[in-house]
N, C-alpha and C positions, 0 to 999 in steps of 0.2 A: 709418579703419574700425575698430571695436570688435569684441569678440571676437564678440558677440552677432549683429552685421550679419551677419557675414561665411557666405557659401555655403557650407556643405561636400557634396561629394560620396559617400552613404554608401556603403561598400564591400561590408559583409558584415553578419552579424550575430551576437551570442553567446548563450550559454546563458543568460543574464538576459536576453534581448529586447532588449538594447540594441545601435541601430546604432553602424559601427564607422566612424569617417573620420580625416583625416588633414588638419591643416591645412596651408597652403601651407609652412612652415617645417616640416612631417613630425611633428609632436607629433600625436600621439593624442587623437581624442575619442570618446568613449563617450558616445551620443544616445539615453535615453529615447525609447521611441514612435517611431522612426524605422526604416525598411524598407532591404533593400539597393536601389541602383540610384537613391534620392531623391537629390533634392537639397533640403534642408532647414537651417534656423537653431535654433540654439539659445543657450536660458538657463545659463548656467557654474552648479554649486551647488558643487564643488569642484576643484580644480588640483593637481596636482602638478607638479615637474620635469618626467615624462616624458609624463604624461598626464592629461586632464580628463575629466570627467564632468558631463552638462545635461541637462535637459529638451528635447523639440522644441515651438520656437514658430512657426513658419511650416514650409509645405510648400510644395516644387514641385516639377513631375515626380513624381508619385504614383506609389509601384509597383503594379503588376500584381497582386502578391499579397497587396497590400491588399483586406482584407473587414471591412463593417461587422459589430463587435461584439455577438454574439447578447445581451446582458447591458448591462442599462442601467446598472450601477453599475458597470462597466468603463471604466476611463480614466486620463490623466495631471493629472485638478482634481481642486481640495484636497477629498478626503474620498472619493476613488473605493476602491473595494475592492482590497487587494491580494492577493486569494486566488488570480490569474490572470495571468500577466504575458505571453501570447501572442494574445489573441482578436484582435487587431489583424493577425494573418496567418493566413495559408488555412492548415487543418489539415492537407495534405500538405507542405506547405511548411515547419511545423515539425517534421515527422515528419523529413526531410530534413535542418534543422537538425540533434537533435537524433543522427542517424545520423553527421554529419560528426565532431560530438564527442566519438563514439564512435572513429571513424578516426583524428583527430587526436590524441585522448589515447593510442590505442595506438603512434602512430608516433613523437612527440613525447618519452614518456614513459618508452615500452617501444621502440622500435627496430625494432615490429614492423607488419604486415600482414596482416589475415586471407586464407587461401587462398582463402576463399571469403567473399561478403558475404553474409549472410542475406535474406532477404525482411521488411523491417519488420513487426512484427506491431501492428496499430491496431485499432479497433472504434468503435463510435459516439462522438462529439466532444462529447456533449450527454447532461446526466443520467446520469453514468457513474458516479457519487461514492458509492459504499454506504457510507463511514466522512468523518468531518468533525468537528473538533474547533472549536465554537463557542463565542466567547467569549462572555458575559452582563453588560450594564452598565447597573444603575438611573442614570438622569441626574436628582438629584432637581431641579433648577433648571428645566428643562422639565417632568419628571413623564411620561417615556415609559423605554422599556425598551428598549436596543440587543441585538441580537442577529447575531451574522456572523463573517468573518474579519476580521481588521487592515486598517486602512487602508493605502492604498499606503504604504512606508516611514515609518509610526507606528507609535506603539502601542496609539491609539485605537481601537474598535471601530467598522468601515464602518453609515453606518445602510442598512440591504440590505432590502430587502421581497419581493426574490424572489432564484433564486440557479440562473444555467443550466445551473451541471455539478451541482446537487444534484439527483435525478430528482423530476419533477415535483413528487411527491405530498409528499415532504419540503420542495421548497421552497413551496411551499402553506402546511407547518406555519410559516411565520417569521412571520409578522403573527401571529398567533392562540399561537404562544408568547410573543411582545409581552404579550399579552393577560393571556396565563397570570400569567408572570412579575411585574407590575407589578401583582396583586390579589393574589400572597401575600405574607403576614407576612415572610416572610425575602427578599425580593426586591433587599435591600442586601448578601446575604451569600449567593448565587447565583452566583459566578464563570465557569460554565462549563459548558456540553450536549455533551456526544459522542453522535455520531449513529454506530451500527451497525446494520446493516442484512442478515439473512440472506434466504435464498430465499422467506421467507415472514413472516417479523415483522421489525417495524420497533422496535430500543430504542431508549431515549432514558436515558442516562447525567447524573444532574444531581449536580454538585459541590455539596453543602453544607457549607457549613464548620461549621451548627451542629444538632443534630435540629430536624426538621421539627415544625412543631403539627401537631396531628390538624384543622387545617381545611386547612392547606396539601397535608396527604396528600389529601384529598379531592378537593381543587381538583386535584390531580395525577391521582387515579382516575380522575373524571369527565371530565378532557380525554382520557385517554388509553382513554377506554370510547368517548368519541364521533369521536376521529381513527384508533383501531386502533391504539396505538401503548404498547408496552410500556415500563412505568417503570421503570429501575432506579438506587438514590442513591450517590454514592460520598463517605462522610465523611471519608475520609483517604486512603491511598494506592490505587494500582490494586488490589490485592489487598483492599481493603476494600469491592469494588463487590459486591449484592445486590441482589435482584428488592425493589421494593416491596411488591409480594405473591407471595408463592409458588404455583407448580403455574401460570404461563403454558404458551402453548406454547415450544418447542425455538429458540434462537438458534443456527439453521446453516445451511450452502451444500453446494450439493452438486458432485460431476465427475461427472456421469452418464455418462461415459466409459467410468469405471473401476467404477461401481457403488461410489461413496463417499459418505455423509454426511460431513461435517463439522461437527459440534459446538464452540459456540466462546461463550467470554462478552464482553459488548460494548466490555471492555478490553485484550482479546487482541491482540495482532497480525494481523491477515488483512490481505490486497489490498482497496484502496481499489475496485475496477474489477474485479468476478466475471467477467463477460463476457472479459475480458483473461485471467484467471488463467485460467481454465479452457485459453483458446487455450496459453498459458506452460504449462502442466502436460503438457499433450499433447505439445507441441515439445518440448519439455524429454525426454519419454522417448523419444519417437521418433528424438531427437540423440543419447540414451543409447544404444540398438542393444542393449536386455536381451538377453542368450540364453539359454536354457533352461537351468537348472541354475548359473548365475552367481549371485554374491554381489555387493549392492551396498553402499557407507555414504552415506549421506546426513549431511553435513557442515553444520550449525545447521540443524536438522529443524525446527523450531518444534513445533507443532502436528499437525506431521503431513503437511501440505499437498502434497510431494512425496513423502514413505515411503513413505504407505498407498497411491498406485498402482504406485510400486513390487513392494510387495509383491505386486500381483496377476499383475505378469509375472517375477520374480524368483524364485530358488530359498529367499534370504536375505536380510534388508536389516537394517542396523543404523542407526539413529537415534542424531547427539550435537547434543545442545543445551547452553548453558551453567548451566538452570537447573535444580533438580532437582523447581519444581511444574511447569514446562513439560515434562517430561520424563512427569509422571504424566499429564498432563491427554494426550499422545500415546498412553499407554498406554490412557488411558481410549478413545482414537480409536479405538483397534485393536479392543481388545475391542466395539466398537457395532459397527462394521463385520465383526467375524466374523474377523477378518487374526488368523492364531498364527504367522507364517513371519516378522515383525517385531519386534525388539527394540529398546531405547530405553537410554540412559545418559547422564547427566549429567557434562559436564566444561568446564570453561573452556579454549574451544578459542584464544584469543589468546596460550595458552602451552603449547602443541604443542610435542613434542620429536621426533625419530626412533625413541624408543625407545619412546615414543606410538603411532608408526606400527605398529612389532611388537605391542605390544599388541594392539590390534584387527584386528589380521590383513591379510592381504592383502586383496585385492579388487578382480575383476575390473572394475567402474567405479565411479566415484564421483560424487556429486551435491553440488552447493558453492553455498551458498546463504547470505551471510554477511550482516549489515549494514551500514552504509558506509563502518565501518573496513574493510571487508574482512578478507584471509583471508590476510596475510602469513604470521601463525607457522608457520601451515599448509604453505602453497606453500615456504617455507624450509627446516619439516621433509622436506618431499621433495626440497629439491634438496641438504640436507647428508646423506640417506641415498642417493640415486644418486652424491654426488661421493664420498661414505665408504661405501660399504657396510656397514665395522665399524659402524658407527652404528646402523646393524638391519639384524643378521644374522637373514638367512633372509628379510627381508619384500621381496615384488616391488610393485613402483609399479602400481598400473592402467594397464588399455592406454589407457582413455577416462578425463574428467574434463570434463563440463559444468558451466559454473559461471556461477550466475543473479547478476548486480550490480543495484544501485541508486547506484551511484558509478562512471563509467568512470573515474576517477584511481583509485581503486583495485586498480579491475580490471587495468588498463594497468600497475601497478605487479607485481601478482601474477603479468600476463603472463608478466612480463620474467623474474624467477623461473623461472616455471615451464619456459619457453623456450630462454633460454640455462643456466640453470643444474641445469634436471632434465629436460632431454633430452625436452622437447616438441614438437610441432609444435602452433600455432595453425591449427586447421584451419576456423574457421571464426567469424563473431562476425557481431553485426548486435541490433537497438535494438526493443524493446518499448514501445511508444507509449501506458503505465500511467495517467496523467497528462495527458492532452491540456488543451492553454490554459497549460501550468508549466512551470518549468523543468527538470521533476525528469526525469532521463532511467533506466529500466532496458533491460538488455541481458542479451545471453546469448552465452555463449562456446562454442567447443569446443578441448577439446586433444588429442591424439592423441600415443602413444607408439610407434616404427616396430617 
């Protein structure tokens, strides 16, 4: 029997979508496209000593939480879209997944257990995607224009004609960007459309590597007078992005919660998924537990996103972000929204010290919202000021410390930190379902100080 014949039995499944089995001599195989509870064959594409990895070619015993693919360019043949690596199982099912490796990375990694599991937070499974970063590739041999994410495990462009987490009306725009694309002049030297998406305009981000003619701007106006869809070009780096024409309306979202606009340009960082964020913002403070007259810091502020409702139940909040225009473009946030009880600073928080910590003062809680490096230096400078006090004299740790990931190995690492070595209790964690159909998992934590 070849490696290919042989039945395996899948066991579980991981955060790439791939099932997990175990041949009969106990080696490892990691199966493309396969479900826990199948029984399925696969194609080897690599081996190691201790473990392989393959595609699935046959199936039997089909699991239960298999569901056919809302998206026809979803699949394991040559040229399916890799923008997606879950549709092939029920959207509670990966919410579940996605929760376990939340569990697992804290226990595994950190030692720990949350006292409490949260309630998954999810929202619609379909057209959730306000942000998407599109690649653009003249094929001159055919004479058409690709437009999409990467092919599965390529670096080809998928050819896509429609796209089910892009909402509706944006993936409507893919054929007729085709269009667009492959009638102007520079359609060789087009790399790439980022799609932003606020509560009310739709931009469209086009990378050109070299200025545009005045017919190719045209052909840009006129698509964009007749789809509703604002232009903006970006020649060189993110900070080099600009309206095609000036005085559109306003790229923002709003938390109508808190009575916030948000103001943002369509190379900023925001949440891929408003509907989600909005849910995340609200939990987020309501885990906080503001009390009247407390001081909070909001630890990689961005934009603003969590500060500015801070501020409206907070006596004080302090904003730090690494950057010092992300830092003004917060301040610009405050000022639109009327917020003076918020302030904003600039500093490279991956080399936080304790004496850092004195700095910015105490603070009744803190909000921790870092990128997928995480928030070591951070969680470090607080466990060398509670195991040294001389380290910062005079500064008290927060009682509370919520902290939003986009990496549970990170988080799980900060746990550990913060737990055993600055006097925490994990009181509570549980999985933000940001990304339905991906692997990408966010979470939110609580820590508590007794």
């Amino acid at each position: 029997m070849t490696a290919q014949d042989e039945w395996l039995r899948v066991e579980s499944i991981d955060l790439e979508a791939q099932g997990v089995a175990h041949r009969a001599d106990g080696k490892v195989v990691f199966i493309d496209g396969a479900l826990p509870g199948e029984w399925v064959q696969a194609s080897i594409g690599r081996r190691k000593n201790n473990w392989e990895q393959g595609t699935l070619t046959a199936l039997r015993h089909e699991s239960a939480l298999r569901v056919r693919p809302a998206c026809p360019h979803f699949g394991l043949h040559e040229g399916a879209c890799g923008g997606c690596k879950m549709q092939h199982l029920h959207p509670s099912a990966q919410v579940a997944v996605k929760q376990r490796a939340l569990e697992d990375s804290l226990k595994h990694l950190a030692k720990l257990s949350p006292e409490c599991v949260l309630r998954p937070m999810e929202g619609a499974p379909w057209g959730y995607r306000k942000r998407a970063r599109l690649s653009v590739r003249y094929v001159a041999k055919k004479g058409t224009v690709l437009i999409g994410f990467h092919e599965r495990k390529s670096r080809y462009v998928a050819d896509m004609q429609t796209c089910a987490v892009l909402p509706a009306a944006v993936s409507a725009l893919l054929m007729p960007l085709r269009a667009l694309v492959g009638a102007m002049d520079a359609r060789e030297r087009l790399p790439q459309i980022e799609l932003a998406m606020g509560d009310e305009v739709t931009a469209l981000v086009l990378r050109n590597l070299e200025p545009l003619s005045a017919r190719d701007q045209a052909l840009l106006r006129a698509f964009g007078a007749e789809h509703g869809v604002q232009w903006w070009l970006q020649p060189k780096g993110p900070d080099s992005v600009h309206l095609l024409d000036e005085g559109g309306p306003l790229l923002a979202y709003r938390l109508p919660e808190f009575g916030i606009t948000m103001p943002f340009r369509p190379t900023d960082f925001t949440q891929v998924n408003h509907d989600i964020n909005r849910l995340l913002v609200e939990r987020a403070l309501r885990l906080l537990a503001i009390q009247p007259g407390e001081r909070v810091i909001d630890w990689f502020c961005g934009l603003g996103n969590f500060t500015l409702p801070i501020a409206r139940q907070a006596a004080q909040v302090l904003g730090l972000e690494g950057s010092e225009a992300l830092v003004a473009r917060s301040r610009e946030n405050a000022r639109f929204n009327g917020i003076g009880n918020a302030t904003f600073e600039a500093r490279n928080l991956f080399e936080i010290a304790p004496a850092d910590l004195v700095r910015y003062g105490a603070a009744d809680r803190w909000l921790v919202d870092p990128p997928r490096e995480g928030a070591f230096a951070l969680a470090k400078a607080v466990a060398d000021a509670v195991q040294d006090p001389s380290q910062a004299p005079g500064w008290v740790p927060p009682r509370r410390i919520v902290y939003v990931s986009c990496n549970p190995a990170t988080l799980a690492r900060d746990a550990g930190v913060l737990v055993h070595l600055g006097g925490y209790r994990l009181s509570a964690a549980g999985v933000v379902n940001m990304f339905p159909h991906t692997a990408h998992t966010e979470s939110i934590a609580v820590f508590d100080r007794p």
